[in-house]
C-alpha positions as a Markdown table, in Angstrom:
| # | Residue | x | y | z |
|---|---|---|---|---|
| 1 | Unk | 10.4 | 27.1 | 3.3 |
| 2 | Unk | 6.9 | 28.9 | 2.8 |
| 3 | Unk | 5.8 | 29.5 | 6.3 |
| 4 | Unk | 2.7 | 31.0 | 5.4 |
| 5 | Unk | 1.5 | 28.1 | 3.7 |
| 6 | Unk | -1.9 | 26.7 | 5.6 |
| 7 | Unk | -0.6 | 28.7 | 9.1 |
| 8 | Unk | 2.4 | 25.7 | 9.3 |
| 9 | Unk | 5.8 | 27.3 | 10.2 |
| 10 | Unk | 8.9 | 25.3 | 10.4 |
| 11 | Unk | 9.6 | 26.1 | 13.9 |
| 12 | Unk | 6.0 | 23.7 | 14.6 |
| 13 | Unk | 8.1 | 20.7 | 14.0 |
| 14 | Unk | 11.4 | 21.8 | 16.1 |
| 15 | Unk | 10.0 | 19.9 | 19.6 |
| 16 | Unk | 9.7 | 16.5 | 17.1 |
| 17 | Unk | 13.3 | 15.7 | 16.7 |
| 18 | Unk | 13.3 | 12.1 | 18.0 |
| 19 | Unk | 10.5 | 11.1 | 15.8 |
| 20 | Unk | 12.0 | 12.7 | 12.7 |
| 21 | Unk | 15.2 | 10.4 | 12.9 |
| 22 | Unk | 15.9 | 8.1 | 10.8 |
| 23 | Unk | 13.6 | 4.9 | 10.5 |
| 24 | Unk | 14.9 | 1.8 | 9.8 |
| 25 | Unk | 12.7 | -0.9 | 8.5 |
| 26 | Unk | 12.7 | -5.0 | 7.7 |
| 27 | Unk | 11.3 | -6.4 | 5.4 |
| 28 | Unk | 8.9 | -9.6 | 6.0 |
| 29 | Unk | 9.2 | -11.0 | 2.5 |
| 30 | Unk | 9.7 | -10.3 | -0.8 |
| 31 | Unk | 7.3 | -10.7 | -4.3 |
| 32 | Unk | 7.9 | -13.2 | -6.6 |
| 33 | Unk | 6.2 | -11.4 | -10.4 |
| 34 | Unk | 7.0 | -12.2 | -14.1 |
| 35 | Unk | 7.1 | -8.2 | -14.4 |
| 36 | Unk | 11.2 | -7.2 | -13.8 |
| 37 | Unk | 11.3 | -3.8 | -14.4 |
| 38 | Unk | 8.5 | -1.0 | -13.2 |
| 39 | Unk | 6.5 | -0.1 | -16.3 |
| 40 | Unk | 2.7 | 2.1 | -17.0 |
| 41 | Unk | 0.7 | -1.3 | -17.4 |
| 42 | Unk | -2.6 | -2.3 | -16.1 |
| 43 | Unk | -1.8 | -4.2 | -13.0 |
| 44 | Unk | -5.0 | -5.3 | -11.9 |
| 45 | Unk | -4.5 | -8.2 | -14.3 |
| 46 | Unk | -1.2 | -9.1 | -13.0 |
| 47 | Unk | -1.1 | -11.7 | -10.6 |
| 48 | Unk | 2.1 | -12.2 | -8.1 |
| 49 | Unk | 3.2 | -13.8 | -5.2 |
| 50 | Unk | 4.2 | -12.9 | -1.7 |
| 51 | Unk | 6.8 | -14.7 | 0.2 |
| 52 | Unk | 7.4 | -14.0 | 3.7 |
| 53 | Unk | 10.4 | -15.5 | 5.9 |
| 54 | Unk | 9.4 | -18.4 | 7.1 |
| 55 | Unk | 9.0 | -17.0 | 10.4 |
| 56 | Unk | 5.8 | -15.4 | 9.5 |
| 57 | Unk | 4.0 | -18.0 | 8.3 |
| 58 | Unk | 1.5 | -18.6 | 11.7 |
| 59 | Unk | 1.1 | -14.8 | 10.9 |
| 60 | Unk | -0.7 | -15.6 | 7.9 |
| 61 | Unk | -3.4 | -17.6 | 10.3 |
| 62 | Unk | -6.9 | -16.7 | 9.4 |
| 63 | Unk | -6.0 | -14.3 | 6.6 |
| 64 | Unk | -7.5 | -16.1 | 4.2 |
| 65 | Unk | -11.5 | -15.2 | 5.3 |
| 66 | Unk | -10.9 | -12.1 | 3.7 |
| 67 | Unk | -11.0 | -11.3 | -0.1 |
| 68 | Unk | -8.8 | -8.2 | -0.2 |
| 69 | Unk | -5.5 | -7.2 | 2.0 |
| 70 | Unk | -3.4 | -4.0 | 1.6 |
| 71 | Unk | 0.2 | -4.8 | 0.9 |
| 72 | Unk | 3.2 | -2.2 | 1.9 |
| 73 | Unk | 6.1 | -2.3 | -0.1 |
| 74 | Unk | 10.0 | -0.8 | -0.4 |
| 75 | Unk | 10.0 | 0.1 | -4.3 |
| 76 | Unk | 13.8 | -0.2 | -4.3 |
| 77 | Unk | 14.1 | 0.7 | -7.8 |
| 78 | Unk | 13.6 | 3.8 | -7.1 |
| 79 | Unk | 16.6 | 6.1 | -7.3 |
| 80 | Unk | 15.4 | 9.5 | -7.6 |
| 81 | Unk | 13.4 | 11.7 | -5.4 |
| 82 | Unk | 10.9 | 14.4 | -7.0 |
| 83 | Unk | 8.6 | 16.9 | -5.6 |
| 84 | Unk | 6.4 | 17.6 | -8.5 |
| 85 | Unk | 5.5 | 15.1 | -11.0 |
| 86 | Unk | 3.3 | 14.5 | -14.0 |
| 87 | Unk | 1.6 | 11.6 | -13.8 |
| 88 | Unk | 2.5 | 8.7 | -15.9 |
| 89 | Unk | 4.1 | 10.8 | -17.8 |
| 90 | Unk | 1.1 | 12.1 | -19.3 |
| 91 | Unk | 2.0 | 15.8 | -19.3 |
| 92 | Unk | -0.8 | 16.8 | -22.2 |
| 93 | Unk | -3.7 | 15.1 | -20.0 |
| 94 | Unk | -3.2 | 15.4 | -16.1 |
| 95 | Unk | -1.5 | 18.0 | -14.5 |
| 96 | Unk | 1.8 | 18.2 | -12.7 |
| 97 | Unk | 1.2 | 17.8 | -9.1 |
| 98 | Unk | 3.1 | 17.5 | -5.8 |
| 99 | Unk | 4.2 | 14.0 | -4.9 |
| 100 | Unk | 2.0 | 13.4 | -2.3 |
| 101 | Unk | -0.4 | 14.2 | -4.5 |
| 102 | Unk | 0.0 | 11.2 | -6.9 |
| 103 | Unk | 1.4 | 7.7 | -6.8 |
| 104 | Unk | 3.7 | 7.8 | -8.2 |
| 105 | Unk | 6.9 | 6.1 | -7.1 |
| 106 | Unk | 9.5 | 8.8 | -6.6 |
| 107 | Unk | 9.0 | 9.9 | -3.1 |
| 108 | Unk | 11.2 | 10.7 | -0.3 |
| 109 | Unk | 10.4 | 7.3 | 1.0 |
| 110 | Unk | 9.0 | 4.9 | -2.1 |
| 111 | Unk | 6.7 | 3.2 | 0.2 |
| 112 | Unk | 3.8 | 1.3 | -2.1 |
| 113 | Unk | 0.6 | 0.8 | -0.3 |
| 114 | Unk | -1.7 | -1.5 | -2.5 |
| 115 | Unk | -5.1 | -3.0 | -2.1 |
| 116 | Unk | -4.8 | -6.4 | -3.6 |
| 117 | Unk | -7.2 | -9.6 | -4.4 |
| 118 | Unk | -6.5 | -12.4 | -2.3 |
| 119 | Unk | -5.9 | -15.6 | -4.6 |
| 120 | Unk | -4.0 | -17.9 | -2.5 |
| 121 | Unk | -2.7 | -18.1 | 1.5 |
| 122 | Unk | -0.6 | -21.2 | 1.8 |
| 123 | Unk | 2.3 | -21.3 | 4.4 |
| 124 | Unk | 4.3 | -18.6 | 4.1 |
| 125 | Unk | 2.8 | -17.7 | 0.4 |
| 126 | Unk | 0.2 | -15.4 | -0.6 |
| 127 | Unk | -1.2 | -15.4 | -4.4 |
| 128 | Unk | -2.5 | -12.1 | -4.8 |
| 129 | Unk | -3.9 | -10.2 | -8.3 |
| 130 | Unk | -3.2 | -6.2 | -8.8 |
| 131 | Unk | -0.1 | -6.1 | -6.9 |
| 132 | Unk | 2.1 | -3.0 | -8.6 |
| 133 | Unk | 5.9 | -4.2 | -7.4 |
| 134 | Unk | 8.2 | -5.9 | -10.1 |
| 135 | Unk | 10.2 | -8.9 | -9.0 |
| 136 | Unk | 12.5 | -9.1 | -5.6 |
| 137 | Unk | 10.7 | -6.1 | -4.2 |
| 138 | Unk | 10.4 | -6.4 | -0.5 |
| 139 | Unk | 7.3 | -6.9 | 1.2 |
| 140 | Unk | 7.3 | -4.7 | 4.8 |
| 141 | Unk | 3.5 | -5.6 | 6.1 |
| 142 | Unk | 0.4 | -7.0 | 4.6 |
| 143 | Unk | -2.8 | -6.2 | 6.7 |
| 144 | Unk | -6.7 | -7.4 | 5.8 |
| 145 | Unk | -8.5 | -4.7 | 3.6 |
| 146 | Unk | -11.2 | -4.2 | 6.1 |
| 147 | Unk | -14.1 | -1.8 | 5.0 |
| 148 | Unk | -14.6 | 0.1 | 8.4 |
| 149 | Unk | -11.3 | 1.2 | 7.6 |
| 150 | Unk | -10.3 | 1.6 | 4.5 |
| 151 | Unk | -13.5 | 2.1 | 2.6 |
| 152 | Unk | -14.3 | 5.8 | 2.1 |
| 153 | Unk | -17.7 | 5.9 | 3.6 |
| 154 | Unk | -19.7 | 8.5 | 5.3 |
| 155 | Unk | -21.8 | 5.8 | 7.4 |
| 156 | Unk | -22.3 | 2.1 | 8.4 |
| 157 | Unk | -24.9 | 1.3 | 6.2 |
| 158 | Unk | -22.4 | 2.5 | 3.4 |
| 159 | Unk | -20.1 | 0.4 | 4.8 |
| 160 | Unk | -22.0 | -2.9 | 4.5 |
| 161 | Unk | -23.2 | -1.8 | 1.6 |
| 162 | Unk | -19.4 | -2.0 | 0.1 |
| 163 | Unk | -18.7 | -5.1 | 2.0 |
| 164 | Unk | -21.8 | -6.8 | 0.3 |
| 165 | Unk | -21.3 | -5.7 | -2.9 |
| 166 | Unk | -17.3 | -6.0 | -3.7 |
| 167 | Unk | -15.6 | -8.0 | -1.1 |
| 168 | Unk | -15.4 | -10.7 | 2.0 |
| 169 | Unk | -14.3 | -10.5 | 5.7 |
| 170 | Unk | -15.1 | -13.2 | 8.4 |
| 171 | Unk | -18.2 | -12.7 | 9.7 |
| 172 | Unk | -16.5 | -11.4 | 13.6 |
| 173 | Unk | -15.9 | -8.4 | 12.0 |
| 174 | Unk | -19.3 | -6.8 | 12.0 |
| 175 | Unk | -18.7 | -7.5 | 16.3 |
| 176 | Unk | -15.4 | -5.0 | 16.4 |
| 177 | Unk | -16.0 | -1.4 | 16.8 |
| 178 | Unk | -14.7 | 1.2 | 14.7 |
């Protein structure tokens, strides 16, 4: 390990054994997609479905005020971890890059994190458009895209500006503070 790289040293993370052990996680649901296997398409066109145990259905209460929610995902076709990638593949036109770098899906944990249209919040069910996970991956949280958060804005005004202009959240909202 480089331990002149950006002043971190190995020894830095010695004192953080407990929260370096092993994580288990479960999922809430699973997606329901025509797509079956992982391929380069344009997924914003793609739409899919969400369906969480039953269990979690009052937890879908009020999401449908918003337009947008962020979905996490296992990508459990995954069965290869790389440090350095290329991009779709497209070795001539981007460069090769470290993993957390990119998005793509072979990371020491594939977690997908997508932002996602809301179509549909019925039950236990959630239609969503743009979701990138293939049929019978499981679904570990969805949360509401909320722009205070998780727009990329230097200001407020920026941020209403983006909510305005691109996407909807209940009107309480604009009351929390961020």
């Amino acid at each position: 390990m480089d331990t002149a790289h950006d002043g971190f040293a190995a020894e830095q993370i010695d004192g953080y054994a407990e929260a370096l052990a092993p994580i288990t996680q479960n999922p809430i649901g699973v997606v329901r997609s025509d797509i079956k296997e992982p391929e380069y398409i344009s997924w914003q066109a793609v739409d899919s479905e969400i369906v969480l145990k039953p269990e979690y259905g009052e937890a879908l209460i009020e999401l449908r005020d918003f337009s947008h929610a962020i979905v996490l995902f296992w990508m459990h076709q995954v069965c290869m971890t790389k440090l350095r990638h290329v991009p779709q593949g497209k070795a001539r036109q981007v460069p090769e890059v470290g993993i957390f770098a990119c998005r793509c899906p072979h990371r020491p944990n594939p977690i997908g994190c997508t932002t996602v249209r809301l179509l549909e919040v019925r039950d236990n069910h959630i239609r969503v458009r743009g979701l990138d996970a293939v049929d019978g991956t499981p679904v570990i949280d969805v949360k509401p895209y909320t722009p205070q958060y998780d727009c990329v804005c230097s200001d407020d005004e920026q941020v209403m500006r983006a909510i305005a202009a691109s996407v909807r959240v209940p009107a309480w909202i604009a009351r929390l503070t961020y």
